[in-house]
N, C-alpha and C positions, 0 to 999 in steps of 0.2 A: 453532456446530455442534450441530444437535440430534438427538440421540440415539436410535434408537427401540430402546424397552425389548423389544417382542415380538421384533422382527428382534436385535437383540443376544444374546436367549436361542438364537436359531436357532445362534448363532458361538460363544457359548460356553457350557459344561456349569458352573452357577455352584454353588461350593460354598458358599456363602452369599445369603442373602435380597437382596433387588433396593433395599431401603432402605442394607444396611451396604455394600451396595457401590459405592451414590452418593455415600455417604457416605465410605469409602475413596478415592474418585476425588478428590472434593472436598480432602479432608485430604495425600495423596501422588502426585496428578498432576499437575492443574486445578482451577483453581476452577471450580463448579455452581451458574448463574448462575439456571435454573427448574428445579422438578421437578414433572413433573403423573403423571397413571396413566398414560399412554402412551410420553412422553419425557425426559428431563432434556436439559438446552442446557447446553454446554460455554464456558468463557467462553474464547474465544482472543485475546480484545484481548491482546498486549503478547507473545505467546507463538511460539515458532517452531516447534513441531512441528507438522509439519506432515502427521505421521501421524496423528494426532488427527479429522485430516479423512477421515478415510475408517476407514469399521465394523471393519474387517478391524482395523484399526489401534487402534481402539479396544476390539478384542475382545484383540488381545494385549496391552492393558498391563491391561484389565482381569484378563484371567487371570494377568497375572504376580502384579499385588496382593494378589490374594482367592487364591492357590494353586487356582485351577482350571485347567481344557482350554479348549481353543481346539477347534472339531467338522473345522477344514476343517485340510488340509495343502497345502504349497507345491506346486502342481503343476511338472512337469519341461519344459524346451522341448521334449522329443519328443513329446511328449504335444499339441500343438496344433494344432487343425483341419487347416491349411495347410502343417504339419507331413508330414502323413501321404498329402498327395496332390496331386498337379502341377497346379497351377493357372496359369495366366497372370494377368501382369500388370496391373493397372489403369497408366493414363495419369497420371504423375504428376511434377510438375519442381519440386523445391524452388530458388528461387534465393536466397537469403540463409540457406547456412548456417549461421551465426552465430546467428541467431535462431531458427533450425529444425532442430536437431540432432537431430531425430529424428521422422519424418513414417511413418504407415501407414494408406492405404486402402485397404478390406475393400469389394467391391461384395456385395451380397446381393439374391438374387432369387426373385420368386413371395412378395411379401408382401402381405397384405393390410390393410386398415389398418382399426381398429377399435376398441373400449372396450375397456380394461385390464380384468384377472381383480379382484376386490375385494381380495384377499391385495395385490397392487398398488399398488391406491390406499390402502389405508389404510398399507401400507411410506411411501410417499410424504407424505402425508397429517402423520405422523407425524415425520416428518423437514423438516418445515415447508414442502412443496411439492405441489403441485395435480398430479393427474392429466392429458394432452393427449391422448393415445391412445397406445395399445400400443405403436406404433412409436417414435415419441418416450417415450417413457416408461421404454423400455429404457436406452436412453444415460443419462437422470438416474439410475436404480437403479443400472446400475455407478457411476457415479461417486460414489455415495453410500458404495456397499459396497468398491471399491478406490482410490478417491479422485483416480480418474485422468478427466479430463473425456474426453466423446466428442461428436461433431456426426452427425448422419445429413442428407443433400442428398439431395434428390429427384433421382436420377441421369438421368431425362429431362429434367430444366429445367438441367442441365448442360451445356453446349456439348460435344458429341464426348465428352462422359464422362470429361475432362481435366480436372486439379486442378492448379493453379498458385501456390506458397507465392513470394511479390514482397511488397516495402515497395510504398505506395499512391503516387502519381502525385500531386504538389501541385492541389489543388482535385479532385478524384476523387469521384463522390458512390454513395453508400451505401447502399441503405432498411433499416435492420434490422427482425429479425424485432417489437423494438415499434410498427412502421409509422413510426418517425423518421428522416428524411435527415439522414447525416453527409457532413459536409465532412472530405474526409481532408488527412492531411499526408503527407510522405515518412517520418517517426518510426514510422509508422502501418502494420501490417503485416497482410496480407487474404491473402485465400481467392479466390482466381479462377479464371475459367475461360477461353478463349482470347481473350472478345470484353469480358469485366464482373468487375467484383468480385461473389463469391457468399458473403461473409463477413470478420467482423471476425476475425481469428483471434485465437482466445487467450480473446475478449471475449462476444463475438453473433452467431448467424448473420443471413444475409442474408434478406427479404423472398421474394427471384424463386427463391429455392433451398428454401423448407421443404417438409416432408411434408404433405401435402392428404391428403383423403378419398379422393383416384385415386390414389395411391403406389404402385406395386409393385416398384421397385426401386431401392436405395438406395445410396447412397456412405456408407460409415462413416469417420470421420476418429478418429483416434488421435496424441496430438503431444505432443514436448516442445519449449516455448517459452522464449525468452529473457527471465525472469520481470521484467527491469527493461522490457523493449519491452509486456510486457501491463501490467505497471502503471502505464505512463506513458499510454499510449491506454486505459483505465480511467478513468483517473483526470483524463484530458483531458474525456471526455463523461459524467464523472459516470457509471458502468456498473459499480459495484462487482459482479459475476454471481456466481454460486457456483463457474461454472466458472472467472472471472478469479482468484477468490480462492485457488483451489488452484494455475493457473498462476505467482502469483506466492511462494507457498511454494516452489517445485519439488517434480518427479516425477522418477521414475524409469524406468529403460529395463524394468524388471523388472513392475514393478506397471502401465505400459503394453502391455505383452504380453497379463500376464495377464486384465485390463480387455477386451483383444480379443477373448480367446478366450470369455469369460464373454459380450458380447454378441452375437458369432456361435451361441450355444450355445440363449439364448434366442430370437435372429433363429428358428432352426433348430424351436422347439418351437411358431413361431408359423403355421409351414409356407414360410420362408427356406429359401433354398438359398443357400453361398455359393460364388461362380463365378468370381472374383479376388481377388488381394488386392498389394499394394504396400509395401515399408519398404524406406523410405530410411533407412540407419542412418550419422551421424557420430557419435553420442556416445562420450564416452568417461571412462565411470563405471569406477571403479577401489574395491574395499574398502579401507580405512581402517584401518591396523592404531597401536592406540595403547599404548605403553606406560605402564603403572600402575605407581609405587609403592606400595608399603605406606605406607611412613612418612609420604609424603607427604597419602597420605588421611586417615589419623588427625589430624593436624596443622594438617591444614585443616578437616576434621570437628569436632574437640578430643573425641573420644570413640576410648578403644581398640576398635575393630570386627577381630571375627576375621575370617583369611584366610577360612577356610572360608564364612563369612554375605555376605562382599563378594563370592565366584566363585558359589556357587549365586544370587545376588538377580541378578547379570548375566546368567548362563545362564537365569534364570528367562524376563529380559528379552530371551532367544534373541540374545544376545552370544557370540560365541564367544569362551571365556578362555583361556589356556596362564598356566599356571604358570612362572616363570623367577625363581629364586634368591628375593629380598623384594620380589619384582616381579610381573607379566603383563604378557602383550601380547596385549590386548585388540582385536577387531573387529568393532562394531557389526554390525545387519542391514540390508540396503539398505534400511529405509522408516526409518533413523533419522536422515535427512540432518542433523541438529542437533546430533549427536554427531560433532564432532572435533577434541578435545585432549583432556589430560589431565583437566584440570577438568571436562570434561562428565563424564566416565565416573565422576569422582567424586562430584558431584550424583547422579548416578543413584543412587550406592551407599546413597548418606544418605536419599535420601527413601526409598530401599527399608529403610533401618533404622526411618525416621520422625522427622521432627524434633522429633514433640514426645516421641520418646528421649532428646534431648540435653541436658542439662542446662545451664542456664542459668549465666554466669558474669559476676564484675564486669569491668569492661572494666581493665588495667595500662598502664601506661607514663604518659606524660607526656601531661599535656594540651595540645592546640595552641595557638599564641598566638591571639588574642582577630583575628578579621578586622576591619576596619575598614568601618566603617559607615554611616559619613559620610556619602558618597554616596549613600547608597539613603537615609537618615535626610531629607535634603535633596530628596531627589524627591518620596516620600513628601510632606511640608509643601508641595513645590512643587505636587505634581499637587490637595491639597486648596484650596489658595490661589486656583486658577483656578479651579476647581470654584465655589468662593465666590463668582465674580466672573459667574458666568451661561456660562462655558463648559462645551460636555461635551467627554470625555473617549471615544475610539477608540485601537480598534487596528489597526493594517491592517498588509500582508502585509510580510516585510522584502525584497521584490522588488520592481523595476518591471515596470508590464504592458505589455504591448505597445503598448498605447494611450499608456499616459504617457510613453514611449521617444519616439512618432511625435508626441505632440502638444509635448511639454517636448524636442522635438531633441537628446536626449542622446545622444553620441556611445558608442560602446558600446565602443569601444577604451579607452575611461577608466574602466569600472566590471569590477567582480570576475564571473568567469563561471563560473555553478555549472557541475562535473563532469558529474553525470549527473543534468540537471534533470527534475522529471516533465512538463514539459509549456513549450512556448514563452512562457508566462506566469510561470513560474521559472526563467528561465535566468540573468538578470544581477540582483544585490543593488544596493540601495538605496544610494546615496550622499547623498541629501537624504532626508527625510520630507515635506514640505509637496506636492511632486508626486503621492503617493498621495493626503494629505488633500484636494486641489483637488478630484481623479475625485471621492471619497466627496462631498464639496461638491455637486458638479457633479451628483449622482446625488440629492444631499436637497434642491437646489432646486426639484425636480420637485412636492414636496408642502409645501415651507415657504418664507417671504418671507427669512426671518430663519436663517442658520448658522454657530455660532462652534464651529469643535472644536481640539481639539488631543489632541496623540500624544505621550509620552514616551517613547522607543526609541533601537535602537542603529542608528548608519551605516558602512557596510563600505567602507573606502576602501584603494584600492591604494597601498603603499609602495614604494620600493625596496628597504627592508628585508623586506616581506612586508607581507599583508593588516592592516589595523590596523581596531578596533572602536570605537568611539566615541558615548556619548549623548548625546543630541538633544532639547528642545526645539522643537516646532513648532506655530504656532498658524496657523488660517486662518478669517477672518470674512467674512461678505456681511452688509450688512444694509440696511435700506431706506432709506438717506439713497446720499447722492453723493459720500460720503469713508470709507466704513469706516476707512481706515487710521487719521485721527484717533481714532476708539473702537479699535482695535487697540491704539495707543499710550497712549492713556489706561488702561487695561486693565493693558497693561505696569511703566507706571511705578507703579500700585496694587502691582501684586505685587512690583513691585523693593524698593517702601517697604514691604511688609509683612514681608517674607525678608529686608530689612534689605541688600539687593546694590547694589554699588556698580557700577553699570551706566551709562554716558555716551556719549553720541550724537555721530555726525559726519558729516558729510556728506563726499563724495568721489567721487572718479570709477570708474564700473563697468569691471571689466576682462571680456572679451569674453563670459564666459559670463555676464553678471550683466545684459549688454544683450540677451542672447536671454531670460532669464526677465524679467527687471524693467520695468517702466514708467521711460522714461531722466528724468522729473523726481521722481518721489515714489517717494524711495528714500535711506534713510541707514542707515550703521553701527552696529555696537553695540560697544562698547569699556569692556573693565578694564584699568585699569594701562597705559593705552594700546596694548593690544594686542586687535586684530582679535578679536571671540568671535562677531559673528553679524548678521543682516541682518533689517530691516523695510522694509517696500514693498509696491509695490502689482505686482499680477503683470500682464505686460505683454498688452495688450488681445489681442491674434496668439492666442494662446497659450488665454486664456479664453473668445476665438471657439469656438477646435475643442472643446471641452467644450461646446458648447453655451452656455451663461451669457452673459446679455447686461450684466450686471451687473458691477459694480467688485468685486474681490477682494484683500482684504487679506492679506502673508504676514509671520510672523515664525520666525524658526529662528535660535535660539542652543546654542551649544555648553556642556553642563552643568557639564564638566569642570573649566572653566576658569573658573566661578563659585567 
């Protein structure tokens, strides 16, 4: 998030220089990842406030820090355009509440489309984005200043002036406004009109729906989305947007009001008129009221912090506090969705004292027993052993992809299914490793004769007892003779004798999943202590077809464990 220094003087009245109070920020907010004469950039990797993303947001924690003002005040619902006067409806049907808990379009009309005032572009500019025109240019400035995304449709390339919030149609196709056709899913949730999708919603508008040079009359969209539905279709087409990125923090019902009434406002100064407007309202945001101890702040702080310093640093932070007996019961402001329990409020309290108040202390009690090492001691030596021997070393996903599902016919009723995957490419975990390394194989024979890689990683395998974890050894070779697996095994027995592992072969009969991967004559066991630990072979030709590869592939996978 980057910062504009002039537009933040605009929000608040600073009682301190523009240096100490990046420096403030840096020290009791966020870390401040640039700073130049115009902006500093917010570093929000790892971070969940999600108020941070928008000026407003950023203008009150900076004035809570520095003890300065904030210039603007919360304005009131009566106060809002469509508030004060009868307007009719826009055409609008959410069908998947769940995902759309809160939809408002605002038509605006009599505008004309044209270059931004300079005050504008360099807002913009400053805030690490490019001017489009006036019209477009409105929606990225609120969003920047209230942190609430907005879309404008050219309300003539709309079918019937109808907006239709639908999950997408399997195979559905898309242009977005980068001129790229998507292939949608049903996961996949758009912006349509009676006849087409006119938008990714959440993500990118559509192609057949932006503002042109002939614009004069617009749909403005305002929404709250189901933040796991925009980062899974995000995160499917690679679209990280600035708007996706606020959708998947959440928003609020409050700061999308006000978002509307801010870009009706300048619609209105561009010579806009607005002439409908539409909310669909399901949400149902409630304050959050948390009880604070005393004791238990100090104790978790290990600094005595007066009552008095812990209720004005929250009210600072426009918290509202009550007082009760060596308690409060504290109520965050709605842009602080990050706060709720105890412990947030009392994070809050510390970094408003500062941590680097708290004096440092030797750590007591007892020390923990010594974790066992062994294992990772022995990987470590293993992973360089093969390193030594001419193979490299990858990491790939602990998922099977779609592809390795359909090519390796794994049955899906036997592997673990993630909850709430981001994408059809993370839905079911890995019970082998050597099917991922085939793909990556299968992908590096494109530019070499010759590929031996292997993976050390964990396999997720269902129990009756519950999911169990398990590391893995897997190696996979190509190389230009007509037996890889001989140099596979050769390879093997170097590093059994080097690790000093007592590892011994046998041959036997596949049981049914072992004849859909394996080649049915070159193929034997691996055994300690005469117990089952793992398989070498060559991977069955069927299989090494649909990867393309005309070439013989060697596989090995042993279990580390049990070494």
């Amino acid at each position: 998030m980057k910062v504009s220094i002039g537009w933040l003087r605009e929000l608040v009245k600073l009682n301190t220089s523009i240096e100490k109070t990046i420096s403030s920020v840096d020290l009791k907010t966020i870390g401040v990842k640039e700073v130049t004469e115009n902006f500093f950039e917010l570093d929000m990797k790892g971070y969940n406030r999600a108020d941070l993303l928008s000026l407003r947001g950023v203008a009150y924690e900076v004035a809570a820090i520095t003890d300065s003002e904030v210039t603007f005040k919360e304005p009131q619902d009566s106060e809002f355009s469509w508030v004060k006067q009868k307007l009719p409806e826009t055409p609008v049907k959410v069908e998947t509440e769940e995902n759309c808990p809160l939809y408002c379009i605002a038509k605006i009309e009599g505008l004309k489309v044209g270059h931004s005032s300079p005050n504008w572009v360099k807002k913009l500019a400053d805030s690490g984005m490019r001017s489009v025109n006036n019209v477009a240019d409105v929606t990225n400035l609120v969003m920047l200043e209230y942190g609430q995304p907005t879309h404008a449709f050219d309300a003539e390339r709309v079918k019937d002036q109808t907006l239709i919030v639908r999950m997408a149609d399997t195979g559905e196709e898309l242009i977005t406004l980068d001129n790229k056709k998507r292939i949608l899913e049903p996961t996949d949730m758009v912006i349509a009109d009676p006849q087409k999708s006119v938008g990714l919603a959440g993500v990118m508008g559509g192609k057949d729906s932006e503002i042109s040079d002939n614009t004069t009359t617009i749909l403005l969209e305002a929404a709250i989305f189901n933040p796991t539905t925009i980062r899974r279709t995000a995160g499917r087409f690679n679209l990280p947007s600035e708007a996706s990125k606020r959708f998947q923090h959440g928003l609020t019902k409050v700061r999308l009001l006000q978002a509307v009434e801010a870009a009706i406002k300048m619609y209105k100064n561009l010579g806009g008129k607005l002439t409908a407007i539409t909310i669909i309202d399901h949400s149902q945001e409630q304050a959050k009221e948390i009880e604070v101890s005393h004791q238990k702040l100090n104790s978790l702080i290990g600094v005595d912090i007066k009552p008095d310093f812990v209720q004005s640093s929250l009210e600072k932070l426009h918290f509202q506090v009550e007082k009760v007996g060596e308690s409060w019961k504290v109520t965050p402001p709605y842009w602080r969705q990050d706060v709720e329990i105890e412990a947030d409020v009392i994070e809050e309290a510390a970094r408003m004292y500062g941590y680097e108040n708290i004096p440092p202390k030797k750590l007591t009690g007892e020390l923990p027993q010594k974790i066992d090492q062994g294992l990772f001691e022995f990987i470590s030596k293993l992973k360089q052993t093969l390193v030594d021997t001419g193979l490299d070393e990858i990491q790939t996903y602990s998922f099977f992809s779609t592809q390795v599902l359909k090519n390796f016919e794994v049955p899906k009723e036997r592997l673990l299914k993630v909850a709430n995957p981001m994408s059809a490419e993370t839905e079911y975990l890995r019970v082998r490793i050597a099917p991922n390394l085939v793909e990556k194989v299968a992908e590096n024979l494109k530019a070499f004769k010759e590929v031996g890689v292997f993976e050390v990683g964990k396999v997720y395998l269902p129990m009756e007892s519950g999911p169990s974890e398990k590391y893995v050894l897997s190696i996979t070779l190509v190389d230009e003779t007509t037996n890889p697996l001989r140099k596979l095994f050769s390879i093997w027995q170097k590093v059994s004798a080097d690790l000093g592992l007592k590892v011994t072969v046998e041959e036997g009969e596949q049981d049914a999943r072992e004849k859909v991967v394996f080649h049915p004559t070159r193929f034997i066991k691996l055994m300690v202590n005469g117990q089952d630990v793992g398989r070498l072979g060559e991977i069955h030709p069927r299989i090494i077809n649909r990867f393309g590869v005309e070439k013989r592939v060697a596989m090995l996978e042993i279990a580390l464990e049990q070494l």
